[in-house]
C-alpha positions as CSV (number, residue, x, y, z in Angstrom):
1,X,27.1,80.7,-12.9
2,X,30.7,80.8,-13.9
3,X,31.0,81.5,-17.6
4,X,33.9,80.5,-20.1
5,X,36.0,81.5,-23.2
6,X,35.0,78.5,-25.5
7,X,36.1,79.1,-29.2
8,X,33.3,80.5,-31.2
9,X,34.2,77.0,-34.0
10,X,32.1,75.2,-30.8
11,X,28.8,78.1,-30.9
12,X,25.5,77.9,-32.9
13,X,23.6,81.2,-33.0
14,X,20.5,79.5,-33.2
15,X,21.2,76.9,-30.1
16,X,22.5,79.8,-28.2
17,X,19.2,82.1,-29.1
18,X,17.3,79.0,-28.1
19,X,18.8,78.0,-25.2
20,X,18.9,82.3,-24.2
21,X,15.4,81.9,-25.0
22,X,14.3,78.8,-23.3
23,X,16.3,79.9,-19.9
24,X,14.3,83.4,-19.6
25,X,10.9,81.9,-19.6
26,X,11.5,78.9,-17.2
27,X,14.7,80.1,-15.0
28,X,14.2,77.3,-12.2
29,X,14.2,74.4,-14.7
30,X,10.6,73.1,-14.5
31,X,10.0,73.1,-18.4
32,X,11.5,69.6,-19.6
33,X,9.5,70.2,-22.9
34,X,10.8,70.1,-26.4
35,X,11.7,73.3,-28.3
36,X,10.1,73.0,-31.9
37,X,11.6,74.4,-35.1
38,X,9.0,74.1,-37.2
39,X,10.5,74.3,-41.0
40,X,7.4,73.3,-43.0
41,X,8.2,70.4,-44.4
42,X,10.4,69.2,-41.4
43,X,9.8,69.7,-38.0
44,X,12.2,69.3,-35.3
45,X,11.8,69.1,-31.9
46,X,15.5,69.5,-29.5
47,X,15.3,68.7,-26.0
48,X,15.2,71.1,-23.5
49,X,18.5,70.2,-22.5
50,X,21.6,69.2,-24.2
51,X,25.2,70.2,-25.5
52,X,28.3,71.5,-23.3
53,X,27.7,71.8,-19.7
54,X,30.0,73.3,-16.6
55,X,32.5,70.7,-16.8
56,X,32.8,70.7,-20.3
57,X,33.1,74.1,-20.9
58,X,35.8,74.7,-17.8
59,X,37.8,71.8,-19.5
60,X,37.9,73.1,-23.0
61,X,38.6,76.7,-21.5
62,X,41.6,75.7,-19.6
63,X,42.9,73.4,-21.9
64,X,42.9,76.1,-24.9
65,X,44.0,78.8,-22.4
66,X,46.8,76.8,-21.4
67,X,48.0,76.5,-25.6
68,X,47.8,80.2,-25.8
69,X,50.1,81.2,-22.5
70,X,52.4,78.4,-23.0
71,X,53.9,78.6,-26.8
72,X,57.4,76.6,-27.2
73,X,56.4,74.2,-23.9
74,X,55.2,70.5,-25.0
75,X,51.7,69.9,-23.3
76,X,50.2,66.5,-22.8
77,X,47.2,65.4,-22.1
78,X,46.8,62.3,-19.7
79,X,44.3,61.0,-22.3
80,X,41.1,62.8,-24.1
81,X,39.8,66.0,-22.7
82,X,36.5,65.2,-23.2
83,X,34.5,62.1,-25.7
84,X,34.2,64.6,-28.0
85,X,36.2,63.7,-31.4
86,X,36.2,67.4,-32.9
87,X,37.7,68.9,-29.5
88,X,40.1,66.0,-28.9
89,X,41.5,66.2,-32.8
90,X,41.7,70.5,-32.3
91,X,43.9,69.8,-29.3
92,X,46.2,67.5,-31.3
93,X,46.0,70.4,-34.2
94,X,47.1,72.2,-31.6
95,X,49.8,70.1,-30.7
96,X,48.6,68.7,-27.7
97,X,49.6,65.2,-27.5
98,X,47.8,62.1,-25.2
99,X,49.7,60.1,-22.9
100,X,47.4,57.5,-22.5
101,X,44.5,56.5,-24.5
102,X,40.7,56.1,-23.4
103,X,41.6,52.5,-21.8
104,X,44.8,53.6,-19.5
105,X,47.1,52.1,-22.2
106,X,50.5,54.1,-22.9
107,X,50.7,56.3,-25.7
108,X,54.0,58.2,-24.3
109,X,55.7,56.7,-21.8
110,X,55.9,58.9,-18.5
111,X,59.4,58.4,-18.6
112,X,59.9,60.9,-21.7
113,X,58.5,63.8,-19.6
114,X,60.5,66.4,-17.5
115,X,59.7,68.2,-14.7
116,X,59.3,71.5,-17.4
117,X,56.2,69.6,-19.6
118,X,52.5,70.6,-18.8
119,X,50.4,67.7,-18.2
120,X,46.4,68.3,-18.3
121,X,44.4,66.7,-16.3
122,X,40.9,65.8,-18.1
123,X,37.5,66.4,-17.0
124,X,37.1,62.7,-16.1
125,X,39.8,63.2,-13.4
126,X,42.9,60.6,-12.9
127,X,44.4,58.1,-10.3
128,X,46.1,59.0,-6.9
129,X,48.8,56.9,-8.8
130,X,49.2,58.6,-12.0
131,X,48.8,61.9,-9.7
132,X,52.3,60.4,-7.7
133,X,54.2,59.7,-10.9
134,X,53.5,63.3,-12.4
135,X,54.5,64.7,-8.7
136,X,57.7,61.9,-8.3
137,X,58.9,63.6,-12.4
138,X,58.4,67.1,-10.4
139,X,55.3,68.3,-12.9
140,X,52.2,70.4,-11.2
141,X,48.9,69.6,-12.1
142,X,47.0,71.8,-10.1
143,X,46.9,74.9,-12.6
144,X,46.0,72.6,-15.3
145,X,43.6,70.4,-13.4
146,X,40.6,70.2,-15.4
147,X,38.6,67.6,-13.3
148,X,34.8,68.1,-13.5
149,X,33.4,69.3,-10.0
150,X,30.9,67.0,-9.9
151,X,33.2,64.2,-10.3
152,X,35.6,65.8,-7.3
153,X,31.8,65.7,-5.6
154,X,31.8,61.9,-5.9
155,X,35.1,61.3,-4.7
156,X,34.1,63.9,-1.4
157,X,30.8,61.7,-0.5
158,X,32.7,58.4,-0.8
159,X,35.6,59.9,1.5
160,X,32.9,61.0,3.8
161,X,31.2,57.4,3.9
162,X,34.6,55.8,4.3
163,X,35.5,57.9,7.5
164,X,32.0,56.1,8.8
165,X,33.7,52.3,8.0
166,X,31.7,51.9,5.1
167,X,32.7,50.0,1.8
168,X,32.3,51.8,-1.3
169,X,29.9,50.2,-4.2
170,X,30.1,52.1,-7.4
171,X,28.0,51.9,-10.2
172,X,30.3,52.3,-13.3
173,X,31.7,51.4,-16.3
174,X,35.1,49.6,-15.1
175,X,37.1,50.9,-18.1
176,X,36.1,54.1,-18.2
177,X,38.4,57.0,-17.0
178,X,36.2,58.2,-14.5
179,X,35.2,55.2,-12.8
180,X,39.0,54.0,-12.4
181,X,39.6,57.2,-11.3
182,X,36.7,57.2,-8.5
183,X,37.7,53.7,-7.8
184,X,41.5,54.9,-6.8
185,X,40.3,58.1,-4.8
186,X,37.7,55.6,-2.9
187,X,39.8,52.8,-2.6
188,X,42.4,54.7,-0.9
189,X,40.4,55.0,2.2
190,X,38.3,52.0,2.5
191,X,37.5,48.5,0.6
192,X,35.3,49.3,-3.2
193,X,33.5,47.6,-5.4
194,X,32.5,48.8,-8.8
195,X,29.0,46.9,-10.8
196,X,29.2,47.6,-14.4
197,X,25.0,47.4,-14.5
198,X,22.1,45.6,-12.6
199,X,23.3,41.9,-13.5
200,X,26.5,42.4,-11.7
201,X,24.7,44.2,-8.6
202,X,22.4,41.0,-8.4
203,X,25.6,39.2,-8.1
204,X,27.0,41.5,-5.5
205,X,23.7,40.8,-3.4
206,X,24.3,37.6,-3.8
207,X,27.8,37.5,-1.4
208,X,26.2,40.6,0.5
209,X,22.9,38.1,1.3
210,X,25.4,34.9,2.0
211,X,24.4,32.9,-0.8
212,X,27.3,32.6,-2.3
213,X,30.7,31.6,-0.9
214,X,33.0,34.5,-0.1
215,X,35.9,32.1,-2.1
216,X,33.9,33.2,-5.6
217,X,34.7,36.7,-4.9
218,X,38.0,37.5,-6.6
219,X,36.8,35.8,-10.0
220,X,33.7,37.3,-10.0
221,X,34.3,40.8,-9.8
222,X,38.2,40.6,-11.1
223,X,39.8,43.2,-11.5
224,X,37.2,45.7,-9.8
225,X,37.3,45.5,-6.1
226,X,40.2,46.7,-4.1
227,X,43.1,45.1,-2.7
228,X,42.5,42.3,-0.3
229,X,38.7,43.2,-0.2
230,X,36.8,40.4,2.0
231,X,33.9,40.1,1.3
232,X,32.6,38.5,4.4
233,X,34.2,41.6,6.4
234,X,33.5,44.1,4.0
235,X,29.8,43.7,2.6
236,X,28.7,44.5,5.9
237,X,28.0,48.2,5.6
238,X,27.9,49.4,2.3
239,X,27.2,53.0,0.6
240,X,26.9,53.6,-3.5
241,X,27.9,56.2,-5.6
242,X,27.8,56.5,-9.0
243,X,30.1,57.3,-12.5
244,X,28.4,60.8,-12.7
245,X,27.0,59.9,-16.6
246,X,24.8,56.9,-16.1
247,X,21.3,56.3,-15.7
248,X,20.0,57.9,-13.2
249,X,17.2,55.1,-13.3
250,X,19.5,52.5,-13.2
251,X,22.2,53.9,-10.4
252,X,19.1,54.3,-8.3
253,X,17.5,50.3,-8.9
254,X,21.0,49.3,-8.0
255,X,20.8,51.0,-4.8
256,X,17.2,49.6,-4.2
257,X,18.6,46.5,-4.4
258,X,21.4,46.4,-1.9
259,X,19.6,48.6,0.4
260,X,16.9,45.4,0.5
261,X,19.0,43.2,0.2
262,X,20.7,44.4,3.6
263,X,17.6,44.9,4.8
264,X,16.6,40.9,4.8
265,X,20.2,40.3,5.9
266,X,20.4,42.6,8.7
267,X,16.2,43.7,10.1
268,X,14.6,46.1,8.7
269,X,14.6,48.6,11.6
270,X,15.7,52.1,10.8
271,X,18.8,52.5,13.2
272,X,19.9,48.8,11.9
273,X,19.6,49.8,7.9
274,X,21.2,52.6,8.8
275,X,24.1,51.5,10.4
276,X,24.5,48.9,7.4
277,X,23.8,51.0,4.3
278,X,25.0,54.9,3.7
279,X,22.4,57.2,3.3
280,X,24.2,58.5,-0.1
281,X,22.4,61.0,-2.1
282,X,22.1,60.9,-5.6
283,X,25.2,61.2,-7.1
284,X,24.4,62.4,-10.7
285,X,25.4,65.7,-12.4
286,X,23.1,68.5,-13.1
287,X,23.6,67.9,-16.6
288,X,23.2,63.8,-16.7
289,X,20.0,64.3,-14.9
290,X,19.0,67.0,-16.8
291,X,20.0,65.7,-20.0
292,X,18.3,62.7,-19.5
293,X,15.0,64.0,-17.8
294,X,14.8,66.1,-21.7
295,X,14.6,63.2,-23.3
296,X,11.8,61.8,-21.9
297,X,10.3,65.4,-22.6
298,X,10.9,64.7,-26.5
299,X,9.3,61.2,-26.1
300,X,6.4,63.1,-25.1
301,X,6.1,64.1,-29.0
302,X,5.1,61.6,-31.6
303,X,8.0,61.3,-34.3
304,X,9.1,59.3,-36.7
305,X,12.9,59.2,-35.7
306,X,15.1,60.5,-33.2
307,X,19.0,61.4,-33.7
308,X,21.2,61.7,-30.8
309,X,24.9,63.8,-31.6
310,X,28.0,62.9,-29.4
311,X,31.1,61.0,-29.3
312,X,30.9,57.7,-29.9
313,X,32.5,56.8,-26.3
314,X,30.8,59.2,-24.4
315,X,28.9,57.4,-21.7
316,X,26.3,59.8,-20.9
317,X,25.6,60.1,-25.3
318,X,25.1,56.4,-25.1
319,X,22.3,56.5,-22.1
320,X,20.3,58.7,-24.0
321,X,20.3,56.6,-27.2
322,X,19.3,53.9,-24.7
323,X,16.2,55.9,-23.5
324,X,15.0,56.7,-27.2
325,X,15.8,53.5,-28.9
326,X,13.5,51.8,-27.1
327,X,10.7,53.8,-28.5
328,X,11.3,55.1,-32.0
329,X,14.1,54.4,-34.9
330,X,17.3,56.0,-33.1
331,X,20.4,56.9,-35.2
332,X,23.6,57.7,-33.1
333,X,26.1,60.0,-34.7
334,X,29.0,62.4,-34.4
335,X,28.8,64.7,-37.3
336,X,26.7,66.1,-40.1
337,X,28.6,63.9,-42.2
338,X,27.5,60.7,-41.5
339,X,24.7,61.6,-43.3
340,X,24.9,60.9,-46.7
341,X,22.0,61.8,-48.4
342,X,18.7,62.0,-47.7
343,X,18.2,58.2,-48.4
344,X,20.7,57.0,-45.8
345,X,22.7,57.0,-42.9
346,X,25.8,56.3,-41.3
347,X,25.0,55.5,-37.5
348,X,26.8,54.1,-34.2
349,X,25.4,50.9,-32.4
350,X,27.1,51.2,-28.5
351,X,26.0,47.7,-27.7
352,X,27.8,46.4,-30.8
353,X,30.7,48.8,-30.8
354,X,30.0,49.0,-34.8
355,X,28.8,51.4,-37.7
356,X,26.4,50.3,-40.5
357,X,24.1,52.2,-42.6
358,X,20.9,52.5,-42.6
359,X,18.8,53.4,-46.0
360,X,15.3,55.1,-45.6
361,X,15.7,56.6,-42.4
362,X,13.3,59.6,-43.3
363,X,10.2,59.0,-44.4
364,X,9.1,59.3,-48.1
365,X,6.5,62.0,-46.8
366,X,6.0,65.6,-45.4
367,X,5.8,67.1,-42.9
368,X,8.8,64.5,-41.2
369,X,9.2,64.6,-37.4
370,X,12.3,64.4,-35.9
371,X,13.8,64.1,-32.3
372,X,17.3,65.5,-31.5
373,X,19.4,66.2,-28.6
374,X,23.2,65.4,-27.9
375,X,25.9,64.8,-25.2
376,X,27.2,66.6,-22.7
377,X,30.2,66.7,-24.8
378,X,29.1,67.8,-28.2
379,X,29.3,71.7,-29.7
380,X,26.5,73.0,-30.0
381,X,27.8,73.9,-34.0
382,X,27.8,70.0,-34.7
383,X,23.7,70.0,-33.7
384,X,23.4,73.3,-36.0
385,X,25.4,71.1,-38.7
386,X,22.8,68.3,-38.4
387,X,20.2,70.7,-38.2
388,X,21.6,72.3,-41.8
389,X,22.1,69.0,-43.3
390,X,18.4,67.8,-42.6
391,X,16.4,71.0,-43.4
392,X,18.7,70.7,-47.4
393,X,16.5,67.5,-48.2
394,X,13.8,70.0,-48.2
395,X,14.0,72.9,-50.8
396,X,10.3,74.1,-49.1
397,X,11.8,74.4,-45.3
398,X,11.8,77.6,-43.5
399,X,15.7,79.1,-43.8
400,X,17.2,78.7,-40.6
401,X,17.9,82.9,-40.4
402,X,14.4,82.8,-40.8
403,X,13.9,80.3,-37.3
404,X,17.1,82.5,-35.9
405,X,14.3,85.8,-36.3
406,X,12.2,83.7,-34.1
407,X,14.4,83.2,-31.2
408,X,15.5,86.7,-30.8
């Protein structure tokens, strides 16, 4: 695989030895368990997989590349690189500055650029319209096109189901970069949808099945379907794809659904389900999928707490809180920092959008067991920093250069 100049600020010696480590003994990938560093009076257990992947890395590669070859030029970015709030602020360090924030909203106006600016495209990808007004101004993306591969691997199985007449239905987060920018790609060759979870794709069955009148359409699903979409017309033959970071799980009860749903609409012989619902594959990244198959590897250990590192609006961070929280105390956060002492901590609820603190959130005994794993956007340094902070509450732990030894 493809490797990448990533600033050493974003390595961990002892997640790299790890990881080194981990890959030698189970090349193809079979081994979803934990990884235990056991430091006497705390024991930790990271997932087997977690931290920067492909897309990441090529992203932050490029974008600091381009800094480096391009002094005295003003770069933008169309909006974050990544969810990741250490690499977006080092860009802005940099002197990198966003044109958009996370919600499409206008930071710098397009009209301010010239044909002689840089303009990165993020890893999530962008609009065939934003795409135009960066041509129109005269400004070439494709050198500093940073689009994850697995995203452009979407957009290719969605124009290949379109060429066939069939609607797209994606499962998404409607504000999220990526989805609006899978919804432009799709949309620009045939009618799409996009559910936010499994209550709005019981409501899309609904007008797919007939049982609810096609008039309900637009308000229902505002603001996510395509121009002039009909649902009558267009609910016919249908194919889903997915934003690449949600849960695989759910992505794949979604498509359950409207495959039966089609299938009580339409007979349930094979040529007929065929000709009404795409045969699309699963449209998950290597890294979402494994990612999220290592967690359920660390549920495997009893623990008293899990922590999950990442972005606070990083979609595929989020999905594996969901998968822990629902079976141990969970605490989502982005740095060492939030931390405070060993009494308490300063953690992210995604449901809520809000921080609070929780006191007592390790045990008042030894040894302490704790889960960990992070985002497909998070340093692998930020995990060591937790790691640090954690294993200083106990004076009797194992030194980390010590665990390093072990790896090696």
């Amino acid at each position: 695989m493809k490797t990448f100049d990533v600033p050493v600020a974003y390595r961990s010696p002892l997640i790299s030895a790890i990881k080194k480590k981990r890959k030698e003994e189970d090349r193809m990938k079979k081994d979803f368990s934990p990884t235990l560093l056991d430091l006497g009076p705390l024991r930790i257990y990271l997932a087997r997989h977690f931290g920067f992947c492909y897309g990441v890395e090529n992203a932050i590669d490029i974008a600091f590349r381009t800094i480096e070859e391009n002094e005295g030029k003003r770069i933008f970015l169309l909006s974050e690189m990544i969810h990741n709030p250490q690499v977006n602020a080092d860009l802005l360090n940099a002197g990198v500055r966003f044109l958009q924030d996370t919600k499409g909203r206008t930071l710098v106006p397009f009209e301010e650029l010239t044909a002689d600016d840089i303009v990165l495209i993020p890893a999530f990808g962008t609009t065939l319209e934003i795409e135009k007004k960066l041509s129109a101004i005269g400004i070439a993306t494709e050198t500093y096109n940073t689009t994850c591969p697995f995203v452009e691997k979407v957009w290719n199985r969605s124009d290949a189901i379109a060429r066939n007449a069939y609607t797209i239905v994606i499962h998404g987060k409607p504000d999220h970069e990526e989805t609006r920018a899978t919804f432009s790609h799709a949309a620009a060759g045939a009618p799409a949808v996009v559910v936010r979870d499994m209550a709005q794709a019981r409501e899309l069955a609904a007008f797919v099945a007939g049982e609810r009148p096609a008039a309900e359409f637009n308000e229902a699903f505002k603001g996510q379907h395509s121009q002039g979409f009909d649902p009558q017309r267009d609910l016919q033959r249908i194919g889903v794809v997915n934003q690449t970071t949600m849960l695989a799980s759910d992505t794949q009860a979604i498509a359950d659904l409207l495959k039966e749903t089609i299938t009580k609409r339409f007979g349930s012989e094979s040529a007929t389900v065929k000709d009404h619902f795409a045969d699309t594959r699963d449209t998950l990244c290597y890294a979402t999928n494994d990612n999220q198959t290592a967690v359920k590897g660390l549920l495997s250990v009893p623990a008293d707490l899990a922590i999950v590192v990442g972005g606070y609006n990083s979609s595929n961070t989020s999905h594996l809180v969901e998968l822990l929280e629902d079976k141990l105390p969970t605490y989502f956060i982005d740095h060492a920092d939030k931390i405070l002492f060993r009494e308490s901590i300063t953690h992210y609820d995604f449901h809520t959008a809000t921080e609070s603190i929780t006191e007592h959130f390790l045990p008042d005994r030894e040894p302490v067991t704790v889960l960990i794993t992070s985002g497909a956007s998070c340093p692998d340094a930020v995990v060591e920093g937790v790691i640090k902070k954690l294993a200083g509450f106990y004076p009797a732990s194992l030194s980390l250069d010590a665990m390093l030894e072990r790896f090696r």
